[in-house]
The first five atom37 places (N, CA, C, CB, O) and aatype in JSON, in Angstrom:
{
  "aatype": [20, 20, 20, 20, 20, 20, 20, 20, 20, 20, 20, 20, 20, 20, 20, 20, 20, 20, 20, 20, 20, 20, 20, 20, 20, 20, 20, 20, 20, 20, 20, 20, 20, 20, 20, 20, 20, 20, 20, 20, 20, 20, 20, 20, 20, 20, 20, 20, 20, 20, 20, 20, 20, 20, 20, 20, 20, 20, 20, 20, 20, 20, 20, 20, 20, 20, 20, 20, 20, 20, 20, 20, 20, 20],
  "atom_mask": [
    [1, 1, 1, 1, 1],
    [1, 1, 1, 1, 1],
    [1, 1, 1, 1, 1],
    [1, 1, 1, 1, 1],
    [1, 1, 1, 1, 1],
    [1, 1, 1, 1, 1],
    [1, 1, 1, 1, 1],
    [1, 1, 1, 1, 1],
    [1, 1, 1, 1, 1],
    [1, 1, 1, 1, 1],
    [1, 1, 1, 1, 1],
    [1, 1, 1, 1, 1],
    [1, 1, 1, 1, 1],
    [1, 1, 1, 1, 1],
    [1, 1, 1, 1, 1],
    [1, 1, 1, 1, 1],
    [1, 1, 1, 1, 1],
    [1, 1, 1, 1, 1],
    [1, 1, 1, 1, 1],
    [1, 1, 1, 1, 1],
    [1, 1, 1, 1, 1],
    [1, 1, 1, 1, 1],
    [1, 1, 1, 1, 1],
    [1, 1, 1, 1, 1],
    [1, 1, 1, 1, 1],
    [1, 1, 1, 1, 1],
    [1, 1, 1, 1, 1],
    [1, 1, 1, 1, 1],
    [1, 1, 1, 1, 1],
    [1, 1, 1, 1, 1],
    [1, 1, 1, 1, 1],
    [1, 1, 1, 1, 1],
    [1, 1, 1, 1, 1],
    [1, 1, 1, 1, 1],
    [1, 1, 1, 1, 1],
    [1, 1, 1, 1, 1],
    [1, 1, 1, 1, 1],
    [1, 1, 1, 1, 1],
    [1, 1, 1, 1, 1],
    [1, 1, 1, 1, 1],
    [1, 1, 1, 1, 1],
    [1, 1, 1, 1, 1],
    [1, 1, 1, 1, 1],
    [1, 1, 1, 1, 1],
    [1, 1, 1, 1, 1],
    [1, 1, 1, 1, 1],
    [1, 1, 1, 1, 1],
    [1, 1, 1, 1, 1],
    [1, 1, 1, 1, 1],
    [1, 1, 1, 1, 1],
    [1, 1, 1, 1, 1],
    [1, 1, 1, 1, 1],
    [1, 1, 1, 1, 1],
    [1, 1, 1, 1, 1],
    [1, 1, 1, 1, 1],
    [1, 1, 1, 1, 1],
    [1, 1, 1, 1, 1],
    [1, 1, 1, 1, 1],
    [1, 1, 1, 1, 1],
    [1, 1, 1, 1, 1],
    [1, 1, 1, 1, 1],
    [1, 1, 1, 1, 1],
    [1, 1, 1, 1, 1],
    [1, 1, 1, 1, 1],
    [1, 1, 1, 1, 1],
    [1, 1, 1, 1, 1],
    [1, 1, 1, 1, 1],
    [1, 1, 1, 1, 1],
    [1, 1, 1, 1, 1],
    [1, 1, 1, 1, 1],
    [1, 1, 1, 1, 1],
    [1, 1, 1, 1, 1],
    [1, 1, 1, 1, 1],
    [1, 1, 1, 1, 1]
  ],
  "atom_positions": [
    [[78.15, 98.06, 108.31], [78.91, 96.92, 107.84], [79.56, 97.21, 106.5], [78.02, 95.7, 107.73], [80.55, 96.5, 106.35]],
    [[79.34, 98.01, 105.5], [79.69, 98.53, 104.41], [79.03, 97.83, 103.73], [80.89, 98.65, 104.09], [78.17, 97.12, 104.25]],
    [[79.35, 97.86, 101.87], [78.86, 97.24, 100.88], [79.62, 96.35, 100.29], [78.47, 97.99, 100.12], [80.85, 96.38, 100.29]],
    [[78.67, 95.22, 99.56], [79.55, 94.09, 99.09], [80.49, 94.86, 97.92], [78.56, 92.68, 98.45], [81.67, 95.08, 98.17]],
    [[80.03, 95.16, 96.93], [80.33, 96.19, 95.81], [81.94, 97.18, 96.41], [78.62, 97.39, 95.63], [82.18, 97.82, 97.43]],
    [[82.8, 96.86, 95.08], [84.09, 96.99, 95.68], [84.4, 98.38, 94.59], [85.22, 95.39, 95.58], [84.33, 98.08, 93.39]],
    [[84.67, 99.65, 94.87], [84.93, 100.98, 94.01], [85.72, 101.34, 94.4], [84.17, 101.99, 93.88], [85.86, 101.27, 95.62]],
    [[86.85, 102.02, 93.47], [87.57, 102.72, 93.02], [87.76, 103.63, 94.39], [87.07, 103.25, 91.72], [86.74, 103.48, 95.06]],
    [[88.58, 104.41, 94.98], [88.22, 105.84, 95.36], [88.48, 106.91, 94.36], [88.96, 106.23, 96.55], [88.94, 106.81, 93.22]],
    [[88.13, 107.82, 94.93], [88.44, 108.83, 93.3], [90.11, 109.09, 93.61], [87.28, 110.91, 93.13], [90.61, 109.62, 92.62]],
    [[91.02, 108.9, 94.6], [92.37, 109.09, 94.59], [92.95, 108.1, 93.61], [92.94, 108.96, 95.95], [93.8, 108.39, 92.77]],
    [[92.34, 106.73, 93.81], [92.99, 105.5, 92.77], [92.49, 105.65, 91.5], [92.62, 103.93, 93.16], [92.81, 104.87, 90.6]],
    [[91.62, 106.71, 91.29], [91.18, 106.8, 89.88], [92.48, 107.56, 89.4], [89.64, 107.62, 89.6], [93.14, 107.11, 88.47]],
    [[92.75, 108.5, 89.92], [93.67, 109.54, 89.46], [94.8, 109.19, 89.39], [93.73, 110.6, 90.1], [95.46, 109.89, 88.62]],
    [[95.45, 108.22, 89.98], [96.48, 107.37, 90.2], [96.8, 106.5, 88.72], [96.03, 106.44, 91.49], [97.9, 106.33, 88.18]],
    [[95.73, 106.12, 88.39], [95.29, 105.31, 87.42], [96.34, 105.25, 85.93], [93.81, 105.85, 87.16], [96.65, 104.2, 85.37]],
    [[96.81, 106.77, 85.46], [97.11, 106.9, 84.43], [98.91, 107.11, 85.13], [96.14, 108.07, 83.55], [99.87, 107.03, 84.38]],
    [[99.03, 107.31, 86.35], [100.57, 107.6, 86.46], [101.24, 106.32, 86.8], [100.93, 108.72, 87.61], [102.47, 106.25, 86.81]],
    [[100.28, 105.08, 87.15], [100.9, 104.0, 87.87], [100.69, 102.64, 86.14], [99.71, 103.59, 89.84], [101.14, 101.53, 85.86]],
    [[100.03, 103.37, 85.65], [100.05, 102.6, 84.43], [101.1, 102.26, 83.52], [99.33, 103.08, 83.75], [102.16, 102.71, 83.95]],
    [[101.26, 101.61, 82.37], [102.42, 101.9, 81.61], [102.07, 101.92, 80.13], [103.5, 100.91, 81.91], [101.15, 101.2, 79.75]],
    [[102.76, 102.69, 79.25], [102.59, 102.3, 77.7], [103.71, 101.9, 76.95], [102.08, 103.38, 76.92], [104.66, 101.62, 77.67]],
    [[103.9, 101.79, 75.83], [104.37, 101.58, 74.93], [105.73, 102.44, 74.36], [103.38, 101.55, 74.32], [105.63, 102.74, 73.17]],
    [[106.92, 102.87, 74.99], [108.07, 103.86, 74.05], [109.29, 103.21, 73.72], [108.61, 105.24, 74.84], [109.84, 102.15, 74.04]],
    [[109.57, 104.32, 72.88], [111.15, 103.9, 72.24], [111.99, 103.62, 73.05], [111.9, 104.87, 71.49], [111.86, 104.41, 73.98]],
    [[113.04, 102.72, 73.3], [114.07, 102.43, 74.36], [115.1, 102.61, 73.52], [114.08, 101.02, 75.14], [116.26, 102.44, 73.87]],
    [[114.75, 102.99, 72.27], [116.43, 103.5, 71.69], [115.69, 104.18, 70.13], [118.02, 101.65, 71.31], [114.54, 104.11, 69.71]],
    [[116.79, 104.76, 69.61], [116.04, 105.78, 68.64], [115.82, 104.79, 67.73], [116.84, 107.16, 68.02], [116.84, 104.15, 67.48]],
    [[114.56, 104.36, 66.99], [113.99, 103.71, 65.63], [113.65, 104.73, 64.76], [112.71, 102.83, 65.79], [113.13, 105.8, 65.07]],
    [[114.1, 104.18, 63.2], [114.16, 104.89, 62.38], [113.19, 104.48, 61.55], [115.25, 105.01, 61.97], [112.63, 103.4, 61.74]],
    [[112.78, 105.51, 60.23], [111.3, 104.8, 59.6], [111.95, 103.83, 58.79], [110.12, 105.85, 58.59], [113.12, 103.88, 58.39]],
    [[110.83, 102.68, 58.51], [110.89, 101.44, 57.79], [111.72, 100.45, 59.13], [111.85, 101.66, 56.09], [111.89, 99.35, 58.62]],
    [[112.12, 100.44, 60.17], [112.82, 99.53, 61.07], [111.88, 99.05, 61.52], [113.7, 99.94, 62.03], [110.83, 99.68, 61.65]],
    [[112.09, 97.28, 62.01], [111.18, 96.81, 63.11], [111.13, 97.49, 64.54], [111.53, 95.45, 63.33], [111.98, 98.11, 65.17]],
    [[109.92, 97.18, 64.81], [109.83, 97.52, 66.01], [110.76, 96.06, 66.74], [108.1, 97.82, 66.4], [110.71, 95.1, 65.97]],
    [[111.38, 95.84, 67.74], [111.55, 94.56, 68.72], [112.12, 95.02, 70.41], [112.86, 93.42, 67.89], [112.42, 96.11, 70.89]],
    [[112.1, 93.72, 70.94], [112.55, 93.95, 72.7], [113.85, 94.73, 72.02], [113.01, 92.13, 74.04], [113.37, 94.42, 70.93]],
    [[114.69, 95.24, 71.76], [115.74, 96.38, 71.66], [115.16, 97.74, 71.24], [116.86, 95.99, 70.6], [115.71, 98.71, 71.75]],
    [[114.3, 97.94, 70.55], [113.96, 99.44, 70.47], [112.48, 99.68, 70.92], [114.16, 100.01, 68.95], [112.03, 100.81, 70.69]],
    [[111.69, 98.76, 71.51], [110.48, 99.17, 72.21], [110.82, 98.77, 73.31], [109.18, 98.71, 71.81], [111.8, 98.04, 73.39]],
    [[109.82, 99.29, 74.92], [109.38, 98.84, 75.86], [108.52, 99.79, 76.76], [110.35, 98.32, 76.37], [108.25, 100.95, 76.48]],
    [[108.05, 98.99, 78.08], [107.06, 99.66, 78.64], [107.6, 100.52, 79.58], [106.11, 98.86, 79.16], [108.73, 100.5, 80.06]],
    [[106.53, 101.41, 79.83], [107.41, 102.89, 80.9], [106.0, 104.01, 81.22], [109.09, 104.18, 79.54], [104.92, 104.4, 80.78]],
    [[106.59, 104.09, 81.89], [105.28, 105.34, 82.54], [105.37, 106.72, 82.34], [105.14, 105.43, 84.13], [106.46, 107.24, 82.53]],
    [[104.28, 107.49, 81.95], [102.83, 106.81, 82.57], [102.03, 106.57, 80.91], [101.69, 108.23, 83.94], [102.45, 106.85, 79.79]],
    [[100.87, 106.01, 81.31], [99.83, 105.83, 80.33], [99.15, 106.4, 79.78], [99.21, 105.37, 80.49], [98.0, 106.63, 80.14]],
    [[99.6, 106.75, 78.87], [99.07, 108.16, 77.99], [98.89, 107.28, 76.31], [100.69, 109.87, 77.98], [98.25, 107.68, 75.34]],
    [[99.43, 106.43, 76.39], [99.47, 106.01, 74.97], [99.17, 104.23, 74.87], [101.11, 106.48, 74.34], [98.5, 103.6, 75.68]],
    [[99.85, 103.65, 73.66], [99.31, 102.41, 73.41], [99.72, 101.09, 74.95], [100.09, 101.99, 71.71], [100.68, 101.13, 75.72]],
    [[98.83, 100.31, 74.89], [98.85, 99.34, 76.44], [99.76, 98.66, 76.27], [97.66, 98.33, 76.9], [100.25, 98.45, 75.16]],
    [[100.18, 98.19, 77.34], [100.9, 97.12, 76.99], [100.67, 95.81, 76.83], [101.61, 97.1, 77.57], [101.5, 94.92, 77.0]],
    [[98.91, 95.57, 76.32], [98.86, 94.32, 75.85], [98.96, 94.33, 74.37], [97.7, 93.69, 76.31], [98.65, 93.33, 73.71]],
    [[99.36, 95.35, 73.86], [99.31, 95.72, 72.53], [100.85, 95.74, 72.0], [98.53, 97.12, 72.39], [101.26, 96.25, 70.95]],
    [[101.47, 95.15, 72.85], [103.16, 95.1, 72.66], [103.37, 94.13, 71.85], [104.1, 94.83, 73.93], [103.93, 94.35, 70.78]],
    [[102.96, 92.84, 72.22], [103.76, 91.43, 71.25], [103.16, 92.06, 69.72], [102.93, 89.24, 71.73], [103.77, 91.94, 68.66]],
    [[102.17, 92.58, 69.83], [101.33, 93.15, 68.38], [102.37, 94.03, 67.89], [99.71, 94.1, 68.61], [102.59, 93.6, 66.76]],
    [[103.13, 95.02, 68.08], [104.19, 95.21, 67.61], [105.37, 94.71, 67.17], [104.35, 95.65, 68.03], [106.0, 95.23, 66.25]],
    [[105.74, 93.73, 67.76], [107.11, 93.15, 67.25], [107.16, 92.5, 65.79], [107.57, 92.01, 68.27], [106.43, 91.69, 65.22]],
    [[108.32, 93.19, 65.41], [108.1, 92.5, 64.01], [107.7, 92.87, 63.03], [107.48, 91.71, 63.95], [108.08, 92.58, 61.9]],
    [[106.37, 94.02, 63.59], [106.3, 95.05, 62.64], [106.88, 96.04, 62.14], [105.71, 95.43, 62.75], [107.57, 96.61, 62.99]],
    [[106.93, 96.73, 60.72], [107.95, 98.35, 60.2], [107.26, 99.2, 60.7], [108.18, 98.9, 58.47], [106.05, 99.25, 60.46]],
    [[107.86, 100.03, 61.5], [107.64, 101.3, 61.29], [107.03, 102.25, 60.55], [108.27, 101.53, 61.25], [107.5, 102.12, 59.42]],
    [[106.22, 103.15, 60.57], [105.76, 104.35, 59.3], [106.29, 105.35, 59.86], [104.08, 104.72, 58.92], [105.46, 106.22, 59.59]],
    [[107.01, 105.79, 60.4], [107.51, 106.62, 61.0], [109.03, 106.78, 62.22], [106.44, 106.83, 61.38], [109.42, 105.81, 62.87]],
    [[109.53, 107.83, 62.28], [111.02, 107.93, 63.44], [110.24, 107.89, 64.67], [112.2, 109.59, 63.43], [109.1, 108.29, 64.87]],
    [[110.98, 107.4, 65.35], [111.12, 107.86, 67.03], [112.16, 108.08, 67.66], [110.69, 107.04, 67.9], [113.04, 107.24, 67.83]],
    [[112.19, 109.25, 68.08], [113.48, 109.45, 68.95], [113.56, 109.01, 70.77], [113.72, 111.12, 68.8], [112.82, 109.31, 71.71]],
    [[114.68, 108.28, 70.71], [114.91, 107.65, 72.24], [113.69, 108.22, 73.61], [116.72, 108.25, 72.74], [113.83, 109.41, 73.91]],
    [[112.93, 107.69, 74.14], [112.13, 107.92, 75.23], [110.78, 108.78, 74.47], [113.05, 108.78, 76.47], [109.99, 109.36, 75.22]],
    [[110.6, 108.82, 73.11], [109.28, 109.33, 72.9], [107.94, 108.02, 73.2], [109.32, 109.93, 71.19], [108.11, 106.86, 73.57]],
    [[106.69, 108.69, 72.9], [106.02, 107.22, 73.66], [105.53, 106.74, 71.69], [104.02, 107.61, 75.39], [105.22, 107.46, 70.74]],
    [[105.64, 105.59, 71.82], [104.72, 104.98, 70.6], [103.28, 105.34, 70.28], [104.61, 103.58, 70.78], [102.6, 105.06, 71.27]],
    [[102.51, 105.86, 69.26], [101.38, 105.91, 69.35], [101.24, 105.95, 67.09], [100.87, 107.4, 70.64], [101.77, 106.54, 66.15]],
    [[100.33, 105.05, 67.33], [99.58, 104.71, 65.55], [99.03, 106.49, 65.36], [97.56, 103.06, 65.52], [98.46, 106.85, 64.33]]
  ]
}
């Protein structure tokens, strides 16, 4: 009958980080600029900050450049 208990397979584990998304530049930001919806958004895969950690960005400066499609990371 199987088990109530619902797991992962190890294929959806591995899946895990390419179907995910993080945090990158959608256009080049320069240091001291806000981050906002014009120069951040989400994109794959997940290697870096979540995207529940996005509105936590907006609004904030920069300490640093990013050039177009690098991923965001503190």
């Amino acid at each position: 009958m199987g088990s109530k208990e619902i797991i992962p397979t190890e294929a959806e584990i591995n899946l895990e980080k390419t179907v995910r998304r993080s945090i990158f530049a959608i256009s080049e930001i320069k240091q001291g600029e806000k981050y906002s919806t014009e120069n951040i958004g989400l994109r794959r895969p997940d290697n870096g900050m979540t995207p529940k950690d996005f509105k936590n960005f907006l609004g904030k400066t920069t300490s640093k450049s990013f050039k177009k499609g690098e991923m965001i990371q503190l």
